[in-house]
N, C-alpha and C positions, 0 to 999 in steps of 0.2 A: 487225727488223734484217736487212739483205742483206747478204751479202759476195761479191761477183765473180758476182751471178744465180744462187746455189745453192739459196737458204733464201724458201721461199714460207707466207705463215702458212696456217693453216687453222682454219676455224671454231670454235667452241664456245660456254660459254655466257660469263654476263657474265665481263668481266675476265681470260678464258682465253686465256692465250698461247701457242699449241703450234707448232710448226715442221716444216716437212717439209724433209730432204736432198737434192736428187737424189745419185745415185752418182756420185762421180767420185772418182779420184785425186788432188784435193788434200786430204790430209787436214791438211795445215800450217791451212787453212782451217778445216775443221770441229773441229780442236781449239782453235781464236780462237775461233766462235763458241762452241761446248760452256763454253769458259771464262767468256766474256761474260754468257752466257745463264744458267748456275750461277751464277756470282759475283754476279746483279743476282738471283736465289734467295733468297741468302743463304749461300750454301755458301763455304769458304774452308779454305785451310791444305790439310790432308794429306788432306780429304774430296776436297774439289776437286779438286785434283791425282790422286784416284782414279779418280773420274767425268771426267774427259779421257782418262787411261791405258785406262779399260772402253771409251770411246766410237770411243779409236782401234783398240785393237784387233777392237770390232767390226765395223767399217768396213772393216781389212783383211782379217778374215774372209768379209766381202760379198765385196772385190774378188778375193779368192786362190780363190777358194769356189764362187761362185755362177754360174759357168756351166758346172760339172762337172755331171754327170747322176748323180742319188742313186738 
């Protein structure tokens, strides 16, 4: 699945689905996918709804984060 040229697959073995991000500031975007992509998992309800809430705030910790010098 693509949304707006963010989400490119990448390899693995049989039947492996995995996705790469690029970084960007829409995260409205990467929580439709996360949600898509969970939900056709099997995940649902209050899991789901977790695993969107972890995925964005990862994302904003990328973007708030990651180009201070550690």
């Amino acid at each position: 699945m693509d949304i707006g040229g963010h989400v490119a697959a990448l390899g693995g073995g049989p039947g492996a689905d995995r996705r790469l991000w690029r970084i960007s500031d829409d995260l409205g975007a990467l929580r439709a996918q996360v949600r898509t992509f969970a939900g056709r998992a099997g995940l649902s309800g209050d899991r789901l709804d977790d695993l969107v809430l972890a995925a964005n705030e990862a994302a904003v910790g990328v973007l708030t984060q990651g180009g201070e010098d550690c």
